[in-house]
Backbone as CSV, one residue per row, in Angstrom:
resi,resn,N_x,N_y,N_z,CA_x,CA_y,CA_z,C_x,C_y,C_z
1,UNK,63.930,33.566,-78.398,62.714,34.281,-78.813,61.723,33.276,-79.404
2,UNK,60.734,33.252,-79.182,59.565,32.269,-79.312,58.721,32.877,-80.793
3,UNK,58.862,31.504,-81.543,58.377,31.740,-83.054,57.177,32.178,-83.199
4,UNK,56.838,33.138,-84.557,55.098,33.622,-84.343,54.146,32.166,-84.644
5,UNK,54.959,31.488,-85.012,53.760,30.112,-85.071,53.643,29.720,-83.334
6,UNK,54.469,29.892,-82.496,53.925,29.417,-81.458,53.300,30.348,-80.775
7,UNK,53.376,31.727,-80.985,52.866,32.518,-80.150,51.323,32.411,-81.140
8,UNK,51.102,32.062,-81.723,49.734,31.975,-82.527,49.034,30.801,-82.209
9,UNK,49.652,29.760,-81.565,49.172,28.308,-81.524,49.182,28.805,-80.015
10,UNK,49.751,29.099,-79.214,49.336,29.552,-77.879,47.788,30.721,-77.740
11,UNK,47.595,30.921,-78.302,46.670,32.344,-78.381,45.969,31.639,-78.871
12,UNK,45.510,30.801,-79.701,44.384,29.824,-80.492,43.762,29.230,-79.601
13,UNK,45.362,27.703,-78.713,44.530,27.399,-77.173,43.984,27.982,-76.425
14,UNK,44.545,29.160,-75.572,43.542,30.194,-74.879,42.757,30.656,-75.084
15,UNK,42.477,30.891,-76.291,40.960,31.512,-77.128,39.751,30.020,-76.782
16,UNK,40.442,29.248,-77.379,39.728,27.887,-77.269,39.429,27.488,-75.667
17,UNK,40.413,27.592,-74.553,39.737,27.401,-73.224,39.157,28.650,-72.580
18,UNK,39.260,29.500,-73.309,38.114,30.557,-72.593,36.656,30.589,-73.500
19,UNK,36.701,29.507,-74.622,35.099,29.123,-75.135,34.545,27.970,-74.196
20,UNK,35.392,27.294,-74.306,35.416,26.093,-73.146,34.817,26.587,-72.201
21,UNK,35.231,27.500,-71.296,34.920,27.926,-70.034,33.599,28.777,-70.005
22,UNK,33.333,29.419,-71.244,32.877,30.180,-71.342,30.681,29.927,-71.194
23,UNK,30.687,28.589,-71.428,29.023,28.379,-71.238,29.344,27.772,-69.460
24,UNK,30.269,27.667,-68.786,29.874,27.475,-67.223,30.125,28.333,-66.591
25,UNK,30.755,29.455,-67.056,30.387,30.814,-65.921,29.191,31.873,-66.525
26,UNK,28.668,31.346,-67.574,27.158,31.936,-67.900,26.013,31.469,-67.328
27,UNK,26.251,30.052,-67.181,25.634,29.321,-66.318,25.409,29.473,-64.605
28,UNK,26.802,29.537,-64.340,26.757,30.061,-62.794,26.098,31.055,-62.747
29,UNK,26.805,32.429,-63.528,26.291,33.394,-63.233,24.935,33.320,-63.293
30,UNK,24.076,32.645,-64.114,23.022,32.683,-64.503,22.049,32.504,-62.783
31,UNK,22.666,30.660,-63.173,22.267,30.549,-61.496,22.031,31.223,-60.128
32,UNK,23.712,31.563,-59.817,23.569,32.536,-59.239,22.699,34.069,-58.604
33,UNK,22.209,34.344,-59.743,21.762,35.365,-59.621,20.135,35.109,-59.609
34,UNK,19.789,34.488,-60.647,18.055,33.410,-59.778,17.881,33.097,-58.357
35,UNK,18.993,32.387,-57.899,19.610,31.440,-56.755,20.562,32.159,-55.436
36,UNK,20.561,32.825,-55.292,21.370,33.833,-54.469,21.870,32.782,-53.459
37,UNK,23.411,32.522,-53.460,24.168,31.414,-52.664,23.701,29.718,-52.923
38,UNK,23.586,29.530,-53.952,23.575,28.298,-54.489,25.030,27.821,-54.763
39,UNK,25.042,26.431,-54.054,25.960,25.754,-53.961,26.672,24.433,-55.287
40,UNK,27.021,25.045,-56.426,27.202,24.064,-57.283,28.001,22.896,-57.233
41,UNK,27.885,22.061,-56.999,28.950,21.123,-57.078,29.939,20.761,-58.352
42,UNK,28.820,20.990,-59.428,30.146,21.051,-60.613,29.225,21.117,-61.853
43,UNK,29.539,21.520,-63.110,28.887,21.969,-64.177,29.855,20.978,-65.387
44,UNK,28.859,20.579,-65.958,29.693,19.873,-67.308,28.693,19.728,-68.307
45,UNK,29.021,19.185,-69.843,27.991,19.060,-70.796,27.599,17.566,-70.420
46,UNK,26.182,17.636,-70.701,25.342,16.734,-70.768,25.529,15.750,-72.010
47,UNK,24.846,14.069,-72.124,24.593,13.564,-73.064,24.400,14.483,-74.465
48,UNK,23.453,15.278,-74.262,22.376,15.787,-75.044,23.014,17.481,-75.960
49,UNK,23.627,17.343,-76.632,24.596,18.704,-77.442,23.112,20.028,-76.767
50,UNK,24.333,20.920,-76.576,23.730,22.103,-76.114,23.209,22.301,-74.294
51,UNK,22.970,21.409,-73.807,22.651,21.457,-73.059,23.720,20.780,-72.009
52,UNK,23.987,21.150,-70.533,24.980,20.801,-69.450,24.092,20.382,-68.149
53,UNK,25.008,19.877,-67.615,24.320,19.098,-66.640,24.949,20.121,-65.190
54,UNK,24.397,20.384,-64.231,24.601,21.069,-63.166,23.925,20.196,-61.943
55,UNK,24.822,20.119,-61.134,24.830,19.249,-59.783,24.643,19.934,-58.528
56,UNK,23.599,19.669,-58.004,23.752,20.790,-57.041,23.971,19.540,-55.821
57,UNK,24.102,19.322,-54.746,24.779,17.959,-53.882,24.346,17.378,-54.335
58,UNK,23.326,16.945,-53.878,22.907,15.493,-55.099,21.450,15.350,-56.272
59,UNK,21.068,16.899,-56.414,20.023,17.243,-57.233,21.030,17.510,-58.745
60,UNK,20.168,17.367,-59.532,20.324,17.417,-61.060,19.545,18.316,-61.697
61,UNK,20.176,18.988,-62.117,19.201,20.008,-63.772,20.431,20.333,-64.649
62,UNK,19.524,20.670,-65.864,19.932,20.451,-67.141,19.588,22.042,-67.449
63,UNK,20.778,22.835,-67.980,20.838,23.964,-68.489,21.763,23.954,-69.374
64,UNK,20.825,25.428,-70.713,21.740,25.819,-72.301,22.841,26.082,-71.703
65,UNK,23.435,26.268,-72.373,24.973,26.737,-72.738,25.122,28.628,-71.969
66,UNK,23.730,29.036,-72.918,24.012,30.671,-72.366,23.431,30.864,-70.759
67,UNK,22.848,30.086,-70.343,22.288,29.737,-68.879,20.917,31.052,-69.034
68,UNK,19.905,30.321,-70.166,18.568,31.507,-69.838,17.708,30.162,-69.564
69,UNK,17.558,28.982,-70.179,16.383,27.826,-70.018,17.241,26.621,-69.338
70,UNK,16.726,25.737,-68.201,17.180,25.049,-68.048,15.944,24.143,-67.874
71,UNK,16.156,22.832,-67.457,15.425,21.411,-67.537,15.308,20.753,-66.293
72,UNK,14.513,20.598,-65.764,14.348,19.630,-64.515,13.688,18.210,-64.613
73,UNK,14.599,17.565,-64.949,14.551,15.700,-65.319,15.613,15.030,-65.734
74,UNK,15.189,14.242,-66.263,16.195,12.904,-66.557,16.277,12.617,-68.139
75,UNK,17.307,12.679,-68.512,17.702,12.453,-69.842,18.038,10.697,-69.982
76,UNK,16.754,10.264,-71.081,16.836,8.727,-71.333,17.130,8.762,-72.622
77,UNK,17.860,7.618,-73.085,17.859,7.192,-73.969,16.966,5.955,-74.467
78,UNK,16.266,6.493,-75.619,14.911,5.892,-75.634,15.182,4.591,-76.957
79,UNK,16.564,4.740,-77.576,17.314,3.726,-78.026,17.213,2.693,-76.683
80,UNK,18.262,2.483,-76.551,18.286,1.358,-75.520,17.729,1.697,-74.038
81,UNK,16.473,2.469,-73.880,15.972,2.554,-72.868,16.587,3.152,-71.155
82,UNK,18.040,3.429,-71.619,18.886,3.472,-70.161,18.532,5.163,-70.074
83,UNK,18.593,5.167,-68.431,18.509,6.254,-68.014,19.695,7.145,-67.641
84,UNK,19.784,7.976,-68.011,21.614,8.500,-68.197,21.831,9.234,-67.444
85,UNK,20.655,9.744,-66.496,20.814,11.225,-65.388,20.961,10.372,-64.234
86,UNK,20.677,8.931,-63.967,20.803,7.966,-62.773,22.261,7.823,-62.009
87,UNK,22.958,7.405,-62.916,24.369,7.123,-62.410,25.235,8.241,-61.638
88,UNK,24.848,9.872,-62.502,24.982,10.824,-61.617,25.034,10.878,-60.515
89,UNK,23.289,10.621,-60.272,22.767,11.360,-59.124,23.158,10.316,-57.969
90,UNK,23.680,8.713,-58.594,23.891,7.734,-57.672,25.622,7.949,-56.688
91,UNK,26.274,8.151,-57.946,27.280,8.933,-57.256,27.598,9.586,-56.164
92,UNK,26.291,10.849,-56.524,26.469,12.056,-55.668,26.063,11.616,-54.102
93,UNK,24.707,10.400,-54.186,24.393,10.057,-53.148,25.394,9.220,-52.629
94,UNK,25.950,8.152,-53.204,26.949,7.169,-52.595,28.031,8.142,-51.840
95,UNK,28.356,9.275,-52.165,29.381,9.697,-51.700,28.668,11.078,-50.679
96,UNK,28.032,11.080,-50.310,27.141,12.192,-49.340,27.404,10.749,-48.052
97,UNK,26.251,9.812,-48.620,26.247,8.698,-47.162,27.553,8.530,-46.818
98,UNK,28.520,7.720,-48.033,29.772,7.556,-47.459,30.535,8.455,-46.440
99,UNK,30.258,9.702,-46.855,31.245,10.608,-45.943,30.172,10.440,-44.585
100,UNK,29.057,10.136,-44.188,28.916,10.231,-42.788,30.151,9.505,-41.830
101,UNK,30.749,8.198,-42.357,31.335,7.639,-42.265,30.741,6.200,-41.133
102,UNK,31.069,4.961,-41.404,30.589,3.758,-40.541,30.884,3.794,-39.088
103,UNK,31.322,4.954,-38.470,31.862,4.891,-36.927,30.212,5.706,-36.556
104,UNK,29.566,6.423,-37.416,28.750,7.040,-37.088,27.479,6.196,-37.498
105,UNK,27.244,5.133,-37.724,25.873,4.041,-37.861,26.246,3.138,-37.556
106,UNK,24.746,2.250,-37.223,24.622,1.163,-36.352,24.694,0.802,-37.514
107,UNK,25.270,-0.785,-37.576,25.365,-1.581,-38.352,25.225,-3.048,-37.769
108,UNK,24.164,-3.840,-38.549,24.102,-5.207,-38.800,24.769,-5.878,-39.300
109,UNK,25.742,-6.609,-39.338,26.272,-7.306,-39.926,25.680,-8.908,-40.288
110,UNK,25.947,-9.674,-41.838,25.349,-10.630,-41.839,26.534,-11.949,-40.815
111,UNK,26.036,-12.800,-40.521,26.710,-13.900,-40.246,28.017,-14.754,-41.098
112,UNK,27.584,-14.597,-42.488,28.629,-15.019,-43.362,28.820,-13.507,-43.934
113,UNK,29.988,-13.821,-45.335,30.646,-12.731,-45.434,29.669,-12.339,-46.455
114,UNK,29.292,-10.468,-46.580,28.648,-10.074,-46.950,28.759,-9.606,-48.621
115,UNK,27.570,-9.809,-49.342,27.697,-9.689,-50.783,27.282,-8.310,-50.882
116,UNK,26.231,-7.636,-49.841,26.136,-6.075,-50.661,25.888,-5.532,-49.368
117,UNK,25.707,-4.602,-49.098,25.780,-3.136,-48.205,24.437,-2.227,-48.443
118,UNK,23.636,-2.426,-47.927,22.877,-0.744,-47.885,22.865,0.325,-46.543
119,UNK,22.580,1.271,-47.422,22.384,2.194,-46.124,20.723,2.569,-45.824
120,UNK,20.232,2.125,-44.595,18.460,2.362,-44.610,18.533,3.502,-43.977
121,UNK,17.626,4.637,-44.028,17.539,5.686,-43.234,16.024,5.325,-42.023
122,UNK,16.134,5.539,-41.368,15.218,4.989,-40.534,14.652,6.139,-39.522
123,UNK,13.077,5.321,-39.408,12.665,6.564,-38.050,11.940,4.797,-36.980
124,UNK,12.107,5.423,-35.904,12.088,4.265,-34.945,10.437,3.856,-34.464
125,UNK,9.611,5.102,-34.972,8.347,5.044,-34.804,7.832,4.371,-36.541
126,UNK,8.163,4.567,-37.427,7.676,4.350,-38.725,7.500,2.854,-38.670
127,UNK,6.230,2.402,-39.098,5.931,0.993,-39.009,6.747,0.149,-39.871
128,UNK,6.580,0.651,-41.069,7.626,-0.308,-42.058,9.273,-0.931,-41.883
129,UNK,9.576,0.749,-41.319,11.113,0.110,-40.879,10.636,-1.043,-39.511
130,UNK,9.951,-0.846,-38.817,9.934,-2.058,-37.704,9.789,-3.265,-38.772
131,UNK,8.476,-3.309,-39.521,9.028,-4.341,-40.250,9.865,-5.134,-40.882
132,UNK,10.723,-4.118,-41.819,12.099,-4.610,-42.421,13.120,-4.814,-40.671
133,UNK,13.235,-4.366,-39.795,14.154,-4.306,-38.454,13.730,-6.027,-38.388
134,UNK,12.583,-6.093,-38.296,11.846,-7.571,-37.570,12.447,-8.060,-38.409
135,UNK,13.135,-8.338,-39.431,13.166,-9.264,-40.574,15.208,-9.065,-41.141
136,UNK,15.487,-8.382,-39.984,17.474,-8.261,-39.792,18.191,-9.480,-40.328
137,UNK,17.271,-10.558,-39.727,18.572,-11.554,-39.111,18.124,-12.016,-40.976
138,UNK,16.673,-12.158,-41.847,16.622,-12.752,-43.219,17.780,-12.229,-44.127
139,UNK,17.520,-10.925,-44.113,18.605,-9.875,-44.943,19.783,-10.686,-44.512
140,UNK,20.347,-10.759,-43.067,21.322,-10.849,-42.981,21.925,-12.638,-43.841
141,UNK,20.619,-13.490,-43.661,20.862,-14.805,-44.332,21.179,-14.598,-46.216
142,UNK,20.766,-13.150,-46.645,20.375,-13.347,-48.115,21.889,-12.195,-48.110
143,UNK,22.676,-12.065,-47.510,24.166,-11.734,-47.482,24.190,-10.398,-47.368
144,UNK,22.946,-9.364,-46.819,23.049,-8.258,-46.644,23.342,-7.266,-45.673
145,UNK,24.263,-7.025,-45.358,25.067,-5.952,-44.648,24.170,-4.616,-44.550
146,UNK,22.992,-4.297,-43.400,22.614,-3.279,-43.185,23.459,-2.290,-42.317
147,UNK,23.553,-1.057,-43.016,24.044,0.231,-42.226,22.682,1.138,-41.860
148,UNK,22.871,1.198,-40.350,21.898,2.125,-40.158,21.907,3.652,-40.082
149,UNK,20.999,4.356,-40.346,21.122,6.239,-40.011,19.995,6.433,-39.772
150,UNK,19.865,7.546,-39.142,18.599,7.901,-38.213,17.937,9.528,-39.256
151,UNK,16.373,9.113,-39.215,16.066,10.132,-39.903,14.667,10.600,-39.232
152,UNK,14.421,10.305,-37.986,13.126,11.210,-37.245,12.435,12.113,-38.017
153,UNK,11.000,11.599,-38.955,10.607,12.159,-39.344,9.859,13.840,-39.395
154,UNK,9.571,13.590,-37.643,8.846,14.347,-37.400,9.594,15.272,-36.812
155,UNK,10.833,15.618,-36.834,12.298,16.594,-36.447,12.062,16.513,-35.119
156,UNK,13.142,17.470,-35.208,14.140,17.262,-33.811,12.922,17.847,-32.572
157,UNK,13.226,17.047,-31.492,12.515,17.167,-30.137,11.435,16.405,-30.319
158,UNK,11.032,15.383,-31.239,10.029,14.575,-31.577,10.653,13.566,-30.748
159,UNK,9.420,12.287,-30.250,9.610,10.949,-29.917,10.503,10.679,-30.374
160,UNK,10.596,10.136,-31.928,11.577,9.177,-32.311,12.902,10.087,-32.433
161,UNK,13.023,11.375,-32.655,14.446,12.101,-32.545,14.880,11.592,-31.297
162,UNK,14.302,11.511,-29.939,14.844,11.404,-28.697,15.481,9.987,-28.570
163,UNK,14.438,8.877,-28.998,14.517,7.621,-29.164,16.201,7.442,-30.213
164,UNK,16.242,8.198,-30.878,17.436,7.994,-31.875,18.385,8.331,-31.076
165,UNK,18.385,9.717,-30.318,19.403,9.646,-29.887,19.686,9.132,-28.368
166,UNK,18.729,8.078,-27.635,18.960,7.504,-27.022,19.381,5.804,-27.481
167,UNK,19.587,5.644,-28.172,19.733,4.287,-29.021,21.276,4.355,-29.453
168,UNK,21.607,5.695,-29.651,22.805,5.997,-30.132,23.669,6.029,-28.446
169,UNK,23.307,6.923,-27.757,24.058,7.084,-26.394,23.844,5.278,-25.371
170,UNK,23.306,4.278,-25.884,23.083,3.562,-25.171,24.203,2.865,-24.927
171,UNK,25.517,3.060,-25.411,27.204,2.362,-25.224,27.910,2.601,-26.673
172,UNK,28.236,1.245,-26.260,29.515,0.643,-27.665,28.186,0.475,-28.982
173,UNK,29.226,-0.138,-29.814,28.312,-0.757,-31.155,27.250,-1.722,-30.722
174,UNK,27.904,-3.179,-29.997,26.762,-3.596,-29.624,25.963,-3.680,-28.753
175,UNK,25.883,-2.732,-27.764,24.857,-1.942,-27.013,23.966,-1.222,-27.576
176,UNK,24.106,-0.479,-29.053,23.439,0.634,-29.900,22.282,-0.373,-31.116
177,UNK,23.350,-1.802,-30.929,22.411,-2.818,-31.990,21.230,-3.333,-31.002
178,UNK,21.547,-3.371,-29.925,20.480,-4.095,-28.915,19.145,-3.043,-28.546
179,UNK,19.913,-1.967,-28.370,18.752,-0.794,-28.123,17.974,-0.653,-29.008
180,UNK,18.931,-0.658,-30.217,17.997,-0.274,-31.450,17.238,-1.158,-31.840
181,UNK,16.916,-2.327,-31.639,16.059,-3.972,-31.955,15.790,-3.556,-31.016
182,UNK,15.371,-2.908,-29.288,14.371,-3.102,-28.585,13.259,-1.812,-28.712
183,UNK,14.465,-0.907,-29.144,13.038,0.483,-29.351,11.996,-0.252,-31.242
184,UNK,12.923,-0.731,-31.885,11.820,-1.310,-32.910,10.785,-2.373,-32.862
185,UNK,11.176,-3.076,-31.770,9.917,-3.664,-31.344,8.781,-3.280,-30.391
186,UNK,9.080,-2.050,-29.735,8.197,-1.459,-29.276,8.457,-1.074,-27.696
187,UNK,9.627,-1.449,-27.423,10.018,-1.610,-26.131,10.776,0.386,-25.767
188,UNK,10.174,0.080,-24.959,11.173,1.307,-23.825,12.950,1.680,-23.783
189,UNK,13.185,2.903,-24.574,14.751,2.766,-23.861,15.266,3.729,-23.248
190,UNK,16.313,3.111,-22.401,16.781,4.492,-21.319,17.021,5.580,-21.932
191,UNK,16.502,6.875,-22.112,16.389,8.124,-22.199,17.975,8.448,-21.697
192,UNK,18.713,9.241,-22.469,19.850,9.093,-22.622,20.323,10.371,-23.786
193,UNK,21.408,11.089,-23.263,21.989,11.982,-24.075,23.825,12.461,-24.328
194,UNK,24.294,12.431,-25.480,25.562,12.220,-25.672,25.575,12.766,-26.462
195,UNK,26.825,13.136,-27.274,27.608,13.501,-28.692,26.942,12.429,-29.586
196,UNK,26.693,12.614,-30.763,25.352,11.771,-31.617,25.692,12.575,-32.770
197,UNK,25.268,11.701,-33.747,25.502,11.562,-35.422,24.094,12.493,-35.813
198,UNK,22.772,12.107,-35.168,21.325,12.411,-35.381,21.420,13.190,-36.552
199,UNK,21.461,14.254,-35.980,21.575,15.661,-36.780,21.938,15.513,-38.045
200,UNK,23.882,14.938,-38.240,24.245,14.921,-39.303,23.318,14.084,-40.470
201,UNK,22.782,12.674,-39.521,21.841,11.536,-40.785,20.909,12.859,-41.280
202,UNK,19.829,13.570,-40.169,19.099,14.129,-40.586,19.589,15.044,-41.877
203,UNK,20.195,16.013,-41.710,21.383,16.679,-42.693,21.059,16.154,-43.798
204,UNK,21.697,14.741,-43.833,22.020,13.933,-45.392,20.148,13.743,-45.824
205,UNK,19.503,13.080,-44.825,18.659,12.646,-45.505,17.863,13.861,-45.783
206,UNK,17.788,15.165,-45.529,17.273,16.257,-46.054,17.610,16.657,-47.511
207,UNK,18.817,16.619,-47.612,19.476,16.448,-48.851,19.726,15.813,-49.833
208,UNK,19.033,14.679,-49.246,18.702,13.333,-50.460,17.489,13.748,-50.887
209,UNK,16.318,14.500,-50.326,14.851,14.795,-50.928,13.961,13.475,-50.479
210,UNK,14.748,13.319,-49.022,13.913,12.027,-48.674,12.328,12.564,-48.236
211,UNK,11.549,11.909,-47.997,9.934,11.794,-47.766,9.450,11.596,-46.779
212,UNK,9.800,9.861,-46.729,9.755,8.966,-45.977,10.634,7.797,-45.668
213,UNK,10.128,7.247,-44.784,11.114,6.006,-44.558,10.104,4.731,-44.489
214,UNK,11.087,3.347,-44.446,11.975,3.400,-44.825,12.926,4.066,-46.152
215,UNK,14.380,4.275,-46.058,14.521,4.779,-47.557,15.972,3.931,-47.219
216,UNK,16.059,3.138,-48.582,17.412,2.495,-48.831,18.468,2.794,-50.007
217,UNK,19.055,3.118,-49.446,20.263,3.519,-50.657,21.054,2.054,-50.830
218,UNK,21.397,1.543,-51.995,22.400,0.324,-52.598,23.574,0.838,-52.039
219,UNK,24.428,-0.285,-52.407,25.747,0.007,-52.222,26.625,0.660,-53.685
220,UNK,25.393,0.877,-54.713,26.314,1.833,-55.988,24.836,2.864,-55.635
221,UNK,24.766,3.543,-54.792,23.840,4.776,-54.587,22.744,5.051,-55.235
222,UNK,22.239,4.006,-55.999,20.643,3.853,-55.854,19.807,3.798,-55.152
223,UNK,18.660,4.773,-54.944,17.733,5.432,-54.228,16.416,4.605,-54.585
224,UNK,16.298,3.309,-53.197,15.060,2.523,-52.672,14.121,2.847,-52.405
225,UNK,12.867,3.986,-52.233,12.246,4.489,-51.577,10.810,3.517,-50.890
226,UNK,11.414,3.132,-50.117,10.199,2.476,-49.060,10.823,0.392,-48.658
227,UNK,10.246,-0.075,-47.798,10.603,-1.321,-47.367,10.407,-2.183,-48.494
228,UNK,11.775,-2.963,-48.534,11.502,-4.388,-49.384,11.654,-5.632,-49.076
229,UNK,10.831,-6.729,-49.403,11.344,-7.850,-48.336,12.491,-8.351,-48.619
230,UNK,13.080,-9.665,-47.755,14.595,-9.967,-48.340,14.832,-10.219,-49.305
231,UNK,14.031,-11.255,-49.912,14.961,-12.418,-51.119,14.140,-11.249,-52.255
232,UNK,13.873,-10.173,-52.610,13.266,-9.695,-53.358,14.141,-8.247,-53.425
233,UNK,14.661,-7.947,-52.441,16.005,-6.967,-52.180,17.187,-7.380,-52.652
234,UNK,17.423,-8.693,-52.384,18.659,-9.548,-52.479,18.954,-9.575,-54.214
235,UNK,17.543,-9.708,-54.807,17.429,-10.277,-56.028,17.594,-8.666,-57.269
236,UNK,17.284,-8.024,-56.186,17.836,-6.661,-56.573,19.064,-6.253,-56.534
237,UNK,19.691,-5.944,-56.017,21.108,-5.559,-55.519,22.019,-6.499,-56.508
238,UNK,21.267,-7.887,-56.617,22.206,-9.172,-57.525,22.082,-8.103,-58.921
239,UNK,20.879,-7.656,-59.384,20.716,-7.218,-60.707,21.214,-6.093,-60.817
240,UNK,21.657,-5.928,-60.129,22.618,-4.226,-60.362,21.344,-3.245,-60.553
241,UNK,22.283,-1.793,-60.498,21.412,-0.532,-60.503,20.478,-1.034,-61.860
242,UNK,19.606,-0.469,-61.952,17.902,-0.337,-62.637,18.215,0.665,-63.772
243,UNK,18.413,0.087,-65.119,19.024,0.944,-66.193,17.770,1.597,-67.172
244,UNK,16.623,1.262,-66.632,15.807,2.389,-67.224,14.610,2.614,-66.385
245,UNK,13.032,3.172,-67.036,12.335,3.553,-66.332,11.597,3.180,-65.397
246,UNK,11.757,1.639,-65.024,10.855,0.438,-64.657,11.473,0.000,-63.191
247,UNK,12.552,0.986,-62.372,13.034,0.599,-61.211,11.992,-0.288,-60.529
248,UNK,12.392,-0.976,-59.546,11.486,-1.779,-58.367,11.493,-0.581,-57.285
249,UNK,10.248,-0.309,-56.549,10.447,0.239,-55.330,9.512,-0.138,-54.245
250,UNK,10.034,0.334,-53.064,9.466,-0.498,-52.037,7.960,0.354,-51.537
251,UNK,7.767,-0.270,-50.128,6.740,0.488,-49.281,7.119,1.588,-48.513
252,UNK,6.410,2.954,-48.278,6.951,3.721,-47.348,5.977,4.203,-46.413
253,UNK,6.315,5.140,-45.406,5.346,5.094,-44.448,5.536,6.230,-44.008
């Protein structure tokens, strides 16, 4: 028979994880019912007492406890200047691209062994990415490992959607690297249709809140928005993610 001190110390914990529990299904519900089929990815407390952080794939807001006010931004710390809602949202992105998985992008590889990884989202008509494309083999000298994904700005049945997914159906890997360096320089490619990733890049990069392109994600899921040249990318990626309000960002188009 189980002592009343434990049946009291059991009933204390459960009281205690149903307070626990108790500001994230006020929250959902809250959501929920604003939001009709909103997809949470996960609810937890924030830096900031009183307030929780809610993830939706890779968007961020900040809601009370009872889920009536919530916050749309970034919680800094104005002590040491770091931005604390970043690392989140870098996460959420590193692991969205990751799951496309590398069988599904063209990839550059550098010549020697590579110090960092990005993923560029690209449209084949956008001038800038031709620029950064024209400029492969520098990246590849300043040790950077480009992964490519296709993001046709102008959606599906557009020029460059077709172009993407003829670049993609043009063979193996390096048949798809050759096509893809001849449609960015301006050249013609065989019109061509297969089983293709397109869609899915498009997918992700809808869900990143992309704009424009170029758009480069790091290899710790920091969000580049627009072309950067090499040794000025390189010199980035060396400095790690951007710990407060003063990120570098590129050109977009």
């Amino acid at each position: 028979m189980h002592s009343p001190r434990l049946i009291v110390a059991a009933v204390l914990w459960l009281a205690a994880g149903s307070l626990l529990a108790a500001p994230e299904d006020s929250i959902r519900a809250a959501l929920t019912k604003v939001i009709p089929g909103i997809k949470i990815t996960s609810i937890a407390p924030s830096p900031v007492k009183g307030l929780f952080e809610v993830l939706v794939g890779t968007q961020m807001m900040y809601v009370t406890a009872d889920g009536r006010y919530f916050v749309d931004g970034r919680i800094v710390d104005l002590t040491s200047r770091e931005d604390l809602t970043e690392p989140r949202l870098s996460g959420a992105r590193k692991q969205l691209v990751d799951g496309l998985g590398e069988s599904q992008m063209v990839i550059f590889e550098p010549a020697a062994e590579a110090k960092h990884t990005v993923t560029v989202f690209t449209d084949i008509e956008c001038g800038y990415c031709r620029k950064l494309h024209s400029q492969i083999a520098e990246y590849g000298k300043e040790g950077i490992r480009v992964r490519y994904v296709f993001f046709p700005r102008a959606g599906k049945d557009s020029p460059a959607y077709k172009e993407a997914v003829s670049v993609w159906c043009a063979g193996d890997a390096a048949a798809r690297r050759t096509a893809l360096t001849a449609a960015k320089a301006g050249k013609s490619v065989d019109e061509k249709t297969c089983d293709n990733p397109v869609d899915a890049h498009m997918a992700a990069g809808e869900e990143l809140g992309l704009r424009g392109t170029p758009a480069i994600l790091t290899d710790t899921g920091e969000m580049i928005p627009g072309y950067v040249e090499p040794k000025r990318l390189a010199a980035q990626l060396a400095a790690g993610p951007a710990s407060g309000p003063g990120a570098v960002s590129g050109t977009v188009r």
